[in-house]
C-alpha positions in Angstrom: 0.0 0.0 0.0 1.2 3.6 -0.7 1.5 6.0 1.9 0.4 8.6 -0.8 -3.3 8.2 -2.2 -3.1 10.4 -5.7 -6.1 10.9 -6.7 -7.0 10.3 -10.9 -8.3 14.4 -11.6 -4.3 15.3 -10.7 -2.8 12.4 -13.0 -2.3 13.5 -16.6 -1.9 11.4 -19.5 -0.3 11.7 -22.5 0.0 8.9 -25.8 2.0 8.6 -28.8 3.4 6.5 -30.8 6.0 4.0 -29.6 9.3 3.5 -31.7 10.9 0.7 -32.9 9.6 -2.3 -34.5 6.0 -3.3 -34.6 4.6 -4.5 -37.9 1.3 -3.3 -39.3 0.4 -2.3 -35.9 2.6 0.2 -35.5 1.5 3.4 -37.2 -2.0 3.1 -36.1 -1.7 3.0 -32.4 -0.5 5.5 -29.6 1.3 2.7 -27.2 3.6 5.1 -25.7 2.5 6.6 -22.4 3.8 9.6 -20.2 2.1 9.6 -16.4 2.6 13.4 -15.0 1.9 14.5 -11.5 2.4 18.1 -10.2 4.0 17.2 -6.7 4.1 20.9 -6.4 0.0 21.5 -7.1 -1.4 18.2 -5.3 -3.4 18.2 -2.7 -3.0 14.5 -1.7 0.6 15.2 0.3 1.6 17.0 3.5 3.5 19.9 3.2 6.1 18.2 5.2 5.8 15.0 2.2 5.8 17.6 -0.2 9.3 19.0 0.9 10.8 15.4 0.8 9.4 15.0 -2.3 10.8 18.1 -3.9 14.4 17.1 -2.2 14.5 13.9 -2.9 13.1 13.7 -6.5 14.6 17.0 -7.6 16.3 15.8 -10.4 13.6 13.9 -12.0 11.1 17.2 -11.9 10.5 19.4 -14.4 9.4 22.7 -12.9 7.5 20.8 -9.6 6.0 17.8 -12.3 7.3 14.3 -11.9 7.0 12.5 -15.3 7.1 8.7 -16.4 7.1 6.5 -19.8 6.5 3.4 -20.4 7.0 1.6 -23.9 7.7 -1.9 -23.7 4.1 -3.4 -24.7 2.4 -3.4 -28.0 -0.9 -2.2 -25.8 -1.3 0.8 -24.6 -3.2 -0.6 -21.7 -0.5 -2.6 -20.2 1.7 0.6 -20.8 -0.3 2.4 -18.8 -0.2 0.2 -15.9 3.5 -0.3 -16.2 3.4 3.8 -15.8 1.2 3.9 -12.9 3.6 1.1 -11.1 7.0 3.0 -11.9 5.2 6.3 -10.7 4.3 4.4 -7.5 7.6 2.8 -6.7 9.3 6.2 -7.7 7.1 8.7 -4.9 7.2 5.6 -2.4 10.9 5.4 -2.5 11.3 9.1 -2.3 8.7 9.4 1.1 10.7 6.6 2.5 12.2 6.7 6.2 15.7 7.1 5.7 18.2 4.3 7.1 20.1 3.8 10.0 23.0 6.3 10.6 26.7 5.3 8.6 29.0 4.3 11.3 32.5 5.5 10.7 34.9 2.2 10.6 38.6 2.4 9.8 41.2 0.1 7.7 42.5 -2.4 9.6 46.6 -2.5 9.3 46.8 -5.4 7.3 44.3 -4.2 4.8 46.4 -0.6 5.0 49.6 -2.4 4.3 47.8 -4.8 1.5 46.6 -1.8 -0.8 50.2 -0.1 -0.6 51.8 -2.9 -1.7 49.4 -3.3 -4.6 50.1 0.3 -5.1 53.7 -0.3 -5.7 53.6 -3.2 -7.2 51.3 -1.3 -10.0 53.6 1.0 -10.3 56.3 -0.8 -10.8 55.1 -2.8 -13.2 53.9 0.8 -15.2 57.6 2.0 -14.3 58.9 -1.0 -16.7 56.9 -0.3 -19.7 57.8 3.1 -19.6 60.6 4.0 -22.9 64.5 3.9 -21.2 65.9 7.7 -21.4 67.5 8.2 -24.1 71.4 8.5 -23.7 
């Protein structure tokens, strides 16, 4: 279940025609589907929802709209439920908790002392393809 309930008026759908191959089929039919939702304009979030929306999707938005497409079926049906599902999974990962804390840990020695002597050993071994100065 999604912690966000958006309702259908604030979903806007848009369909065209898919590329690649498709037979006879494929200049007749708008397959291709784009899902947009103002995160900025709906009322079905908090403010507080709203703001980690906005943070955490801000890369994906396009002046406060989230957009999806979907064009892996032939119908335009099954591409619009693939839409609805990667619009779901993309808001519910975004109003996730975050996770526990990073907890600083440090190299042990031996693991210190193993990638030095990696180090040098990959430089040495650059060091003897290098051209001899010339005399």
């Amino acid at each position: 279940m999604s912690p966000v309930d958006i309702p259908p008026a604030e979903l806007r759908w848009r369909f065209s025609r898919s590329s690649g191959p498709g037979g006879q089929h494929v200049n007749t039919s708008d397959s291709r589907v784009e899902l947009s939702w103002s995160v900025i304009d709906s009322l079905a979030v908090s403010d507080e929802q709203r703001a980690r929306l906005l943070a955490r999707l801000g890369s994906r938005l396009r002046a406060g709209v989230l957009t999806v497409s979907a064009s892996e079926e032939r119908s335009q049906l099954r591409n619009r439920e693939i839409a609805t599902r990667r619009l779901t999974a993309l808001v519910d990962a975004a109003l996730a908790p975050d996770g526990p804390p990073r907890r600083a840990t440090k190299a042990t020695r031996g693991a210190h002392r193993r990638r030095l002597a990696a180090k040098q050993l990959r430089s040495r071994t650059k060091q003897q393809r290098r051209r001899p100065p010339a005399e």
